[in-house]
C-alpha positions as a Markdown table, in Angstrom:
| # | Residue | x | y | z |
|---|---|---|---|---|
| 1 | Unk | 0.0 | 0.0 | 0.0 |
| 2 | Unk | 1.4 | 3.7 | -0.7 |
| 3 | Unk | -0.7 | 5.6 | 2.4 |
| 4 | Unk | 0.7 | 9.2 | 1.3 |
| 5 | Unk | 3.5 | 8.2 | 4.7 |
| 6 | Unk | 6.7 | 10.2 | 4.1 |
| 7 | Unk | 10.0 | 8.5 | 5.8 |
| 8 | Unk | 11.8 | 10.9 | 8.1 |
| 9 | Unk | 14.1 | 13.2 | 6.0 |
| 10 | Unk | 16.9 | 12.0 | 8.0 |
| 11 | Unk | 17.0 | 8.4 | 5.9 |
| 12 | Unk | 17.7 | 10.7 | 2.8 |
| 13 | Unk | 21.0 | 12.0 | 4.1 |
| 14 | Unk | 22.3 | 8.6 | 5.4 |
| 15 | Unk | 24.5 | 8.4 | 1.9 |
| 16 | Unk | 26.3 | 12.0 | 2.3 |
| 17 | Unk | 26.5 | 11.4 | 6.3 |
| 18 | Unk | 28.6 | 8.0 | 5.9 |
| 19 | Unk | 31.0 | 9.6 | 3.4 |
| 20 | Unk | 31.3 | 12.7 | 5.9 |
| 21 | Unk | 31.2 | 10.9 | 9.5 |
| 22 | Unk | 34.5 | 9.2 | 11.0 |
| 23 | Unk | 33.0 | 6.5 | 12.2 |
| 24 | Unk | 31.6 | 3.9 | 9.4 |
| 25 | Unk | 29.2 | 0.5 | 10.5 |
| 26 | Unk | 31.4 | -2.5 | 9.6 |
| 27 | Unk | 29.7 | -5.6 | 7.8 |
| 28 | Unk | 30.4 | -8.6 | 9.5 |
| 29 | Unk | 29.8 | -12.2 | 8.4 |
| 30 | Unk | 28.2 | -14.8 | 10.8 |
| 31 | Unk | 27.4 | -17.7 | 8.6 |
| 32 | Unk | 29.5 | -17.5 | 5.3 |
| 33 | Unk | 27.9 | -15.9 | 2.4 |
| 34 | Unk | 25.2 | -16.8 | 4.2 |
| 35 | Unk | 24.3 | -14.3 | 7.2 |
| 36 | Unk | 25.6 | -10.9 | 7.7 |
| 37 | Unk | 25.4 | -8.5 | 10.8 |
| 38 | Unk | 26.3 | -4.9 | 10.5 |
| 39 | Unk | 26.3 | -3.2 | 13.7 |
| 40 | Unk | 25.2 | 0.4 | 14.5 |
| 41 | Unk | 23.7 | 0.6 | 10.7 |
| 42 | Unk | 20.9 | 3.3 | 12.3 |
| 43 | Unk | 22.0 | 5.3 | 14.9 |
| 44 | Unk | 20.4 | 5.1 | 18.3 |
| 45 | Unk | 18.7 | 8.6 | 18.0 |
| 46 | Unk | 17.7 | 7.7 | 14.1 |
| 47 | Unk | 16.1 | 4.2 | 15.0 |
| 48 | Unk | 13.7 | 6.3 | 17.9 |
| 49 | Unk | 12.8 | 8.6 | 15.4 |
| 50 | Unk | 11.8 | 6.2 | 12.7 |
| 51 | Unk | 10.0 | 4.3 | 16.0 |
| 52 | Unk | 7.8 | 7.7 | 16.7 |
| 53 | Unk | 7.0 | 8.0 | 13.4 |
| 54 | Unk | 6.0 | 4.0 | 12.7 |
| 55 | Unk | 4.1 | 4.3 | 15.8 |
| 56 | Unk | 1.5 | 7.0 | 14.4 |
| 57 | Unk | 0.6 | 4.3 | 11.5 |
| 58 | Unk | -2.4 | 2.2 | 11.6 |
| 59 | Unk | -0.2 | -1.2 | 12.2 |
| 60 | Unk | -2.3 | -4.3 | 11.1 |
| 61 | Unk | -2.4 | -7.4 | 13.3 |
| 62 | Unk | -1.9 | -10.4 | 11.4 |
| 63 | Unk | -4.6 | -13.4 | 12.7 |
| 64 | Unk | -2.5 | -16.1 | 14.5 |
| 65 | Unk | -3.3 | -19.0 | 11.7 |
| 66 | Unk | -1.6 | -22.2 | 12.2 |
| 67 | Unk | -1.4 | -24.5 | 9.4 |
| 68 | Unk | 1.1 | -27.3 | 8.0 |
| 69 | Unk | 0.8 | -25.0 | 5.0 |
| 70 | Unk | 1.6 | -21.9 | 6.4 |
| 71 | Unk | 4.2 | -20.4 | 9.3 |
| 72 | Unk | 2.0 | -19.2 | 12.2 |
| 73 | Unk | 2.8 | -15.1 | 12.0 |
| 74 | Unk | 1.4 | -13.1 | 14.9 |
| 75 | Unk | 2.3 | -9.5 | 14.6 |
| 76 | Unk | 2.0 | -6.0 | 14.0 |
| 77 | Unk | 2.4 | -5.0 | 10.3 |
| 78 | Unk | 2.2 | -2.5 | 7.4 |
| 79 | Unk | 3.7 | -2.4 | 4.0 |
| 80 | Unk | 5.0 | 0.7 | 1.5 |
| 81 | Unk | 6.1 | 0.7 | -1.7 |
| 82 | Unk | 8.6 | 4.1 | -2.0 |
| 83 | Unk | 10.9 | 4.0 | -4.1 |
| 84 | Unk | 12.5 | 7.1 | -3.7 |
| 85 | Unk | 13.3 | 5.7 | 0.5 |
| 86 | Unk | 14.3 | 2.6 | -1.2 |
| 87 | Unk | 17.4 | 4.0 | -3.2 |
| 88 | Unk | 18.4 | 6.7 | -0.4 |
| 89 | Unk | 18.5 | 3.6 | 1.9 |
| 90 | Unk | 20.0 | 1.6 | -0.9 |
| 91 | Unk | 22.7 | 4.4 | -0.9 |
| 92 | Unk | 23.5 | 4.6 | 2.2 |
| 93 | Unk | 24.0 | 0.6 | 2.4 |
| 94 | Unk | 26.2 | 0.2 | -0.9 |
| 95 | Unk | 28.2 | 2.7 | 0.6 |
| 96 | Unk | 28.6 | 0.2 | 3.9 |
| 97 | Unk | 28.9 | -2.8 | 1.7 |
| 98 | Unk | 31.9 | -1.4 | -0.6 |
| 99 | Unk | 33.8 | 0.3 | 1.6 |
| 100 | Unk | 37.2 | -0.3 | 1.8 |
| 101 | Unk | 38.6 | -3.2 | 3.0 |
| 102 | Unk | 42.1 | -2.5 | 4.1 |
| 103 | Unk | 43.4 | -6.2 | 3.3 |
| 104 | Unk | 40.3 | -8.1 | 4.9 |
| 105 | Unk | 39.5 | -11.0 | 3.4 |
| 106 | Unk | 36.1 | -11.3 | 4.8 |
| 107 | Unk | 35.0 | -7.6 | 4.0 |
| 108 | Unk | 36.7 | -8.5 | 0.4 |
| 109 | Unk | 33.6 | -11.7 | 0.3 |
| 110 | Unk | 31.1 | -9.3 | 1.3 |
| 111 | Unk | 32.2 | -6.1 | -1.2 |
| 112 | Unk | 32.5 | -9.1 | -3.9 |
| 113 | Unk | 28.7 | -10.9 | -2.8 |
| 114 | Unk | 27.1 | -7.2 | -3.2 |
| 115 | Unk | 29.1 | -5.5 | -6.0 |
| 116 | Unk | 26.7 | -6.4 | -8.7 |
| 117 | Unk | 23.5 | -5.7 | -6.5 |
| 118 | Unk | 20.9 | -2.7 | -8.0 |
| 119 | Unk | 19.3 | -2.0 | -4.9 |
| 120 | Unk | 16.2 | -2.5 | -2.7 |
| 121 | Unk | 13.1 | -3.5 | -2.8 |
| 122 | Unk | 10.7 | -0.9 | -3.2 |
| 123 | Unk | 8.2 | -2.6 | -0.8 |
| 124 | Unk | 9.6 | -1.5 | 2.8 |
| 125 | Unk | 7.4 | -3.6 | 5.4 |
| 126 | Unk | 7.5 | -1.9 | 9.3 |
| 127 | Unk | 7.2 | -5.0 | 11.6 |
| 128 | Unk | 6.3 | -4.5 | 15.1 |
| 129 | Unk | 6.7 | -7.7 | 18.0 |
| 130 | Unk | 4.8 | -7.1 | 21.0 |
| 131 | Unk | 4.3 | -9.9 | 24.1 |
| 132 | Unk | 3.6 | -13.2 | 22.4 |
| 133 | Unk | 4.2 | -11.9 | 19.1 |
| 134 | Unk | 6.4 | -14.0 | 17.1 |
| 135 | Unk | 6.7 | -15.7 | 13.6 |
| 136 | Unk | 7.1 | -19.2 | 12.7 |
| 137 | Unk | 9.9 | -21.7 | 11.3 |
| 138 | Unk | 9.3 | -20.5 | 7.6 |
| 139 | Unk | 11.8 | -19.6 | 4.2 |
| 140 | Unk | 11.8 | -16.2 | 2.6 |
| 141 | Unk | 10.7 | -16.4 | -0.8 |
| 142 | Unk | 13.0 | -14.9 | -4.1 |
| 143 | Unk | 10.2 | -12.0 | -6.0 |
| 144 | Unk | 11.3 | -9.7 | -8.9 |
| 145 | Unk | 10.1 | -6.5 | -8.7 |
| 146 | Unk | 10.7 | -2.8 | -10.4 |
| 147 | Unk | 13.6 | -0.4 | -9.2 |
| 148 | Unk | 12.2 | 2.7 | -10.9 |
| 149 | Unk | 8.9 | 3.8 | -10.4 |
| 150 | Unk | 8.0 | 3.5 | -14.4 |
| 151 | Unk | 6.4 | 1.3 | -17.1 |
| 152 | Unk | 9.4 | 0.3 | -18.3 |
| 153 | Unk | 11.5 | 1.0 | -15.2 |
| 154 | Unk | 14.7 | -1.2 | -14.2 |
| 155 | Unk | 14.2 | -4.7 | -12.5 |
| 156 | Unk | 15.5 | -7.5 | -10.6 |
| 157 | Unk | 15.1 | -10.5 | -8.7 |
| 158 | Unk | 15.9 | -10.4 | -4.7 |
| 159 | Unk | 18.1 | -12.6 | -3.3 |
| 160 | Unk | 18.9 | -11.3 | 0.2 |
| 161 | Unk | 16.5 | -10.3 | 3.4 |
| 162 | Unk | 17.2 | -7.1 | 4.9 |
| 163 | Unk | 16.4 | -6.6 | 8.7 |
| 164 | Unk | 17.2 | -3.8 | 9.9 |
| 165 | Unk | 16.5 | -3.9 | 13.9 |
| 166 | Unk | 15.3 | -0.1 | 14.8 |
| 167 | Unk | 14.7 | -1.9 | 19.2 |
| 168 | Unk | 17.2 | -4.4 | 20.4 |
| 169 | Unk | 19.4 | -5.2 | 23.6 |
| 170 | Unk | 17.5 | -5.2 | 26.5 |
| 171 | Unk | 14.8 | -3.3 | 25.1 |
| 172 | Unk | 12.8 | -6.7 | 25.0 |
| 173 | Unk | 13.4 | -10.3 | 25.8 |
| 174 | Unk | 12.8 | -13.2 | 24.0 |
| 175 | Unk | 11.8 | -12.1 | 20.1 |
| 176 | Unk | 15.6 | -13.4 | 18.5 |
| 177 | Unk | 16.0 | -14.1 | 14.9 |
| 178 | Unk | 16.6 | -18.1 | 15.1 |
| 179 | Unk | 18.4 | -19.4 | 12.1 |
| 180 | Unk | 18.3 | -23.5 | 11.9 |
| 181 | Unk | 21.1 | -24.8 | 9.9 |
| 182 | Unk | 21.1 | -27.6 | 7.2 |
| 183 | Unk | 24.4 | -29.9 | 8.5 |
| 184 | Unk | 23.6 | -32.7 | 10.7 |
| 185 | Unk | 24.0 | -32.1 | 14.2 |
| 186 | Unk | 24.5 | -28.2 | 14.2 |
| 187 | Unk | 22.4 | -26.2 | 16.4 |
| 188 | Unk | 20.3 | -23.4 | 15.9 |
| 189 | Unk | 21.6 | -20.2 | 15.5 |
| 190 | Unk | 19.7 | -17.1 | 18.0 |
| 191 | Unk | 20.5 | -13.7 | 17.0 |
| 192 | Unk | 19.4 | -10.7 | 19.7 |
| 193 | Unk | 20.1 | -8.0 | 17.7 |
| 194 | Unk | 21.7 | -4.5 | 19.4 |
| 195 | Unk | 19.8 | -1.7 | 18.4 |
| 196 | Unk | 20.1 | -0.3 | 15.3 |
| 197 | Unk | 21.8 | -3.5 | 13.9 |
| 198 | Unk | 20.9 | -4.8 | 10.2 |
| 199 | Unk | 20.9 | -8.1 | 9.7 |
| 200 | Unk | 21.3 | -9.9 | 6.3 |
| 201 | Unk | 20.4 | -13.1 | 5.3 |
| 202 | Unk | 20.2 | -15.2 | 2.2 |
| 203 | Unk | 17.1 | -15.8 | 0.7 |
| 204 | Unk | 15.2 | -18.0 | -2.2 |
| 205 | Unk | 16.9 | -21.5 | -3.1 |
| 206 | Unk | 19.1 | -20.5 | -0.6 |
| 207 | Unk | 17.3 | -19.6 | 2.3 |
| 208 | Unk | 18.1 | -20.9 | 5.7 |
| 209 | Unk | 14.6 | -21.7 | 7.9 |
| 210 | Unk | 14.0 | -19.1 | 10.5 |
| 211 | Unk | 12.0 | -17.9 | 12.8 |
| 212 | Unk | 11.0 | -15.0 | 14.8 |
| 213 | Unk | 11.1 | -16.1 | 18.3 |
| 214 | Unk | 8.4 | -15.1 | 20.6 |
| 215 | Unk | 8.8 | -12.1 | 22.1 |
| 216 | Unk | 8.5 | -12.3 | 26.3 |
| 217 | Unk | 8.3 | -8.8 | 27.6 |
| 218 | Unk | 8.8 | -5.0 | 25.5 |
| 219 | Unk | 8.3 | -4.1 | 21.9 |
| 220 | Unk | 10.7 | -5.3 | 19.3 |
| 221 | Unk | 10.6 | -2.7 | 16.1 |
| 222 | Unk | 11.7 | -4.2 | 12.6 |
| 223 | Unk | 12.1 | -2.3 | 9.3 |
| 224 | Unk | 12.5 | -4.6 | 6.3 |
| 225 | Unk | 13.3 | -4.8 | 2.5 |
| 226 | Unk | 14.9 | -7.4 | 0.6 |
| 227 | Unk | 18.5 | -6.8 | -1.6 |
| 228 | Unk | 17.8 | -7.0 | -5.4 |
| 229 | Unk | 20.2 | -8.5 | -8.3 |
């Protein structure tokens, strides 16, 4: 849905504020070309502002439906398609992504996974986990979709999830991301995200099962898009 919401001006001068500010949010990789962290993507002050603003939307609750078929998903939700917050966000991000790598090898993997990415997904979906929210073991699906907001506008297929994590640290308890390997024997993987963290994971054919884990006590905030090739 397009509700006439405008995003914050702040998210449009994430781009010229990485190139200016000494400090610079460092990709990290958690599972090999697989799941990537980046701590400190949003800014504590930036992450409550985007909160205030989420929190004057009319949030739809999604019915708790369980099903073999279907991931039971019991949250807040509402989805946007801007395109113009897509590739300021996008900018800001690629900027993150390609940064120099000063010799390291696993920044290197990550500038090379993301050097032929075109940006995000138009459709930015604003999550919110209250008590005994959560989301089910489930896969995130691969969707082409436009870039440009024309007929005959550039497109591409996502392949990667993007969380970005706008409540985290003891903010609220329980509500993890859980990831659930495919070798034998390993054991489920719990992220608790800091705030502000971004969290990229690899989606389609390729897609690790996860779920949202219930959340026990506070409010955890999500902003999410996907990464398209």
């Amino acid at each position: 849905m397009k509700s006439g919401y405008q995003f914050p001006n702040e998210i449009h001068s994430l781009g010229k504020n990485f190139i200016r500010s000494y400090f610079k949010p460092t990709p990290e990789s958690i599972v090999d070309n697989q799941i990537i962290v980046i701590p400190k993507f949003f800014s504590e002050d930036f992450c409550n502002s985007l909160i205030k603003s989420f929190a004057k939307l009319n949030l739809e609750t999604t019915p708790l439906i369980k099903s073999k078929d279907y991931a039971a998903r019991f949250n807040d939700r509402i989805s946007m398609n801007d395109f113009e917050t897509a590739e300021s966000l996008w900018n800001y991000m690629s900027q993150v992504l390609q940064q120099e790598d000063y010799g390291d090898e696993e920044l290197k993997g990550i500038k090379s996974t993301f050097k032929s990415a075109k940006g995000l997904n138009s459709q930015l979906r604003i999550y919110r986990y209250r008590k005994g929210h959560h989301f089910g073991k489930h896969y995130d699906e691969s969707v082409v979709c436009k870039l440009e907001d024309k007929p005959r506008g550039r497109q591409g297929s996502t392949r990667w999830t993007l969380l970005i994590y706008l409540t985290g640290g003891e903010e609220f308890s329980g509500g993890g991301t859980i990831f659930y390997p495919e070798i034998r024997g390993a054991k489920p993987l719990n992220i608790h995200p800091s705030k502000g963290m971004a969290l990229l994971h690899k989606h389609g054919d390729d897609c690790l099962m996860h779920e949202a884990e219930i959340v026990k006590s506070g409010e955890k905030w999500v902003l999410r898009s996907d990464v398209v090739f």
